[in-house]
C-alpha positions, -999 to +999 in steps of 0.1 A: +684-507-009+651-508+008+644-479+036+649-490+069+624-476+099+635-474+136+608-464+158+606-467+199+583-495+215+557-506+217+562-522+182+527-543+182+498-525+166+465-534+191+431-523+185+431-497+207+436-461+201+440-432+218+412-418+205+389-447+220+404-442+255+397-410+259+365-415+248+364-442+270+373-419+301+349-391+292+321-418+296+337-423+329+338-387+341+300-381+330+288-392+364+309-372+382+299-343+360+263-346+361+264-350+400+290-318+401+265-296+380+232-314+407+253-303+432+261-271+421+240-258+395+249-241+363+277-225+374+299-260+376+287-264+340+298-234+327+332-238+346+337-272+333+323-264+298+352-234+296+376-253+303+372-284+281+364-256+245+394-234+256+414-266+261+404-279+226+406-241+211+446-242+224+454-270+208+436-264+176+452-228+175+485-239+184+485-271+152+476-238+132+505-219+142+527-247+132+510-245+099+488-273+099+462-281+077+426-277+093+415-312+077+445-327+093+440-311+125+408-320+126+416-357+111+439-362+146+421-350+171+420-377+198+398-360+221+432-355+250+429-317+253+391-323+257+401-352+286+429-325+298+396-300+302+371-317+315+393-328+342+407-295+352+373-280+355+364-311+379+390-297+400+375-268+404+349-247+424+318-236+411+323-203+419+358-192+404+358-170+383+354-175+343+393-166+333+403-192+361+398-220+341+405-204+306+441-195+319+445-230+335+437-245+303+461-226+281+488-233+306+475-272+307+474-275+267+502-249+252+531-250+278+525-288+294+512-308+267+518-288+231+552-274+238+569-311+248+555-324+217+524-332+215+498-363+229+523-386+251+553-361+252+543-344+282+563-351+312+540-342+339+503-350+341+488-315+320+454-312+341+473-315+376+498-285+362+468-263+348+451-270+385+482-261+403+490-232+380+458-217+387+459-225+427+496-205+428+485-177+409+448-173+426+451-190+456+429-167+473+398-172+447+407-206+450+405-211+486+378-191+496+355-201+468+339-235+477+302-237+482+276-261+501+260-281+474+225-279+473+200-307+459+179-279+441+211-257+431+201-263+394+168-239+400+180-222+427+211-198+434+206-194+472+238-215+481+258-212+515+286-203+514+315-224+529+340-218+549+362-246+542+360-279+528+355-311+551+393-322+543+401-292+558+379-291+590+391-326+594+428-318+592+420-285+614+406-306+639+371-292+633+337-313+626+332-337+598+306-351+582+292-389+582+311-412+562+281-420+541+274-380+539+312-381+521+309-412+500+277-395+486+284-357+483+255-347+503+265-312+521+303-315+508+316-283+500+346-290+476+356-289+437+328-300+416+340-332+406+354-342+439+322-347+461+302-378+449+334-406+457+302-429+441+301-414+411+336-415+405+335-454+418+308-458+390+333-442+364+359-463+377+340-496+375+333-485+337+372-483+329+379-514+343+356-532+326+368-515+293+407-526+307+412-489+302+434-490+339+446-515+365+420-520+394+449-525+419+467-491+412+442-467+424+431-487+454+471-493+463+472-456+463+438-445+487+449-474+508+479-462+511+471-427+522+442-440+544+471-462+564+492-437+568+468-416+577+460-437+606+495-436+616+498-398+617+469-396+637+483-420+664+468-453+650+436-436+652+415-462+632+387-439+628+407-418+608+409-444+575+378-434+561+375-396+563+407-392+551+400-413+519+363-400+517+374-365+520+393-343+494+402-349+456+419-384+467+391-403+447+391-384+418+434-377+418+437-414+421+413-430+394+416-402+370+450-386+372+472-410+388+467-435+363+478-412+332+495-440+307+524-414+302+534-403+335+535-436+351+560-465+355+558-489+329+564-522+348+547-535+375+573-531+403+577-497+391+537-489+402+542-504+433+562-484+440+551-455+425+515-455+438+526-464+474+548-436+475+517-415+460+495-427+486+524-420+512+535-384+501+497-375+504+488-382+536+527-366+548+524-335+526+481-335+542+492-337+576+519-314+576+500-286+556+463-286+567+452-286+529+445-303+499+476-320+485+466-344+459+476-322+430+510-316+442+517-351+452+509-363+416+529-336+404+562-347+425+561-382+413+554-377+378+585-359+379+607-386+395+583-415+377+614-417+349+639-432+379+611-459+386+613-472+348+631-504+355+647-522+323+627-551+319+652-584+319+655-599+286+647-634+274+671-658+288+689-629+311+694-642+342+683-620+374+706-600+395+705-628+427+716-653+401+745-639+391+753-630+426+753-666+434+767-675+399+799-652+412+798-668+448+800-703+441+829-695+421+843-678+441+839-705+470+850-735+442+882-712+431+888-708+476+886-746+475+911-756+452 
């Protein structure tokens, strides 16, 4: 009798691969990279460069643990832990120091990705855990190490400190900058990959032409946190656009929210999902004074299983159907 194999869905073979969308969103990131390391000089490419090569080294060293072959190892790579590393390093500062992103990386790749299984096991999103492992377990390096970017930082090292970043200020009640000043990344002191919202837009534009995600998730999320925003601020209207402009909302929600294996499946599932995001941010911003992208993501990854509905199946009738399927019975049953 002939050997009968039962997989899980999806059961059609496309012509996409893993391997080509991650290649797809390391295109994307390259903007944001390049205006991180303008910004900030060699020191954001040597944080982002450590963490992408110990990210890759991890899961190289753990496949050899497990015995694999190097030709097989090196036959499968699909450039994940690479993705996994260059987006932990975006999140960033400049100026932590080098075993900061080395440690978040082995965290990222061997505990959240390697040790649930592998490429699209991981329950949680494994850059947003390496970030947040990192931010519990230095959070003073972390805090107090943002810079003002200079235009000239890659030739010179004479960079101001900053005391905090303008998400901060802003949900301090302090100054901010201009709204173009934040859409740009001119004088933003932040993570390296978090400053230029229009070179992350640029990267975004590229993955929606390649189909690689769903224009309407990312916006539904930073509209989201802008309105409520807005609310929390007393329908303050001015409020909308510094509290999208400002912070890792940009980069979180294009990059990180969209992760194929921690979000729902179905569209009323994202709705959901992503409106949630967008309100748990601006709640979880307003009542802590900080940066709360990260943990947000974090949350609802976590619940994200609960928002998997069952799809109805061909000729299943909806839930309102049968409802008044079991009501006009009942009313023509009443009647007799």
């Amino acid at each position: 009798m002939a050997k009968i194999i039962v997989s899980d869905s999806p059961h059609i073979k496309g012509p996409r691969t893993t391997k080509g969308i991650m290649i797809d969103v390391i295109i994307a990131l390259i903007p944001a990279f390049v205006m991180g390391c303008v910004f900030f000089g060699v020191k954001a490419l040597f944080v982002v460069a450590l963490a992408c090569v110990t990210s890759v080294l991890t899961e190289f060293v753990f496949l050899l643990i497990q015995k694999k072959k190097i030709s097989d190892i090196l036959k499968e790579f699909d450039f994940t832990s690479l993705v996994t590393g260059m987006l932990l390093g975006l999140t960033l500062s400049s100026e932590v120091p080098f075993y900061v992103p080395i440690l978040g990386s082995i965290f990222a790749i061997a505990v959240i990705k390697m040790l649930f299984g592998g490429t699209g096991k991981n329950i949680v999103n494994p850059a947003i855990a390496g970030r947040i492992f990192v931010f519990i377990a230095f959070q003073s390096v972390m805090i107090s190490g943002y810079v003002l970017p200079s235009i000239n930082a890659i030739t010179s090292s004479n960079q101001i400190l900053g005391g905090a970043t303008p998400l901060t200020s802003m949900l301090n009640g302090g100054p901010n900058l201009s709204n173009l000043d934040l859409f740009l990344g001119t004088g933003v002191a932040g993570c390296i990959g978090e400053t230029s919202k229009a070179a992350l837009l640029l990267g975004a534009i590229y993955l929606v032409i390649k189909r690689v995600i769903n224009w309407k998730w990312p916006i539904l999320y930073i509209v989201t946190t802008g309105i409520m925003a807005v609310i929390l601020d007393k329908f303050n209207l001015s409020a909308f656009l510094p509290s999208i402009l400002s912070g890792g909302l940009f980069l979180g929600a294009i990059y990180m929210a969209t992760d194929y294996v921690t979000t729902p499946s179905t569209d009323k599932g994202c709705y959901i999902y992503f409106t949630a995001l967008g309100i748990l941010t601006a709640v979880l911003r307003y009542a802590t004074k900080i940066e709360v992208v990260s943990f947000a993501i974090l949350l609802m990854n976590l619940v994200m299983p609960l928002l998997n509905f069952r799809p109805r199946a061909f000729g299943e009738i909806s839930s309102w159907q049968k409802f008044k399927q079991k009501l006009s019975h009942w009313q023509s049953r009443r009647a007799k």
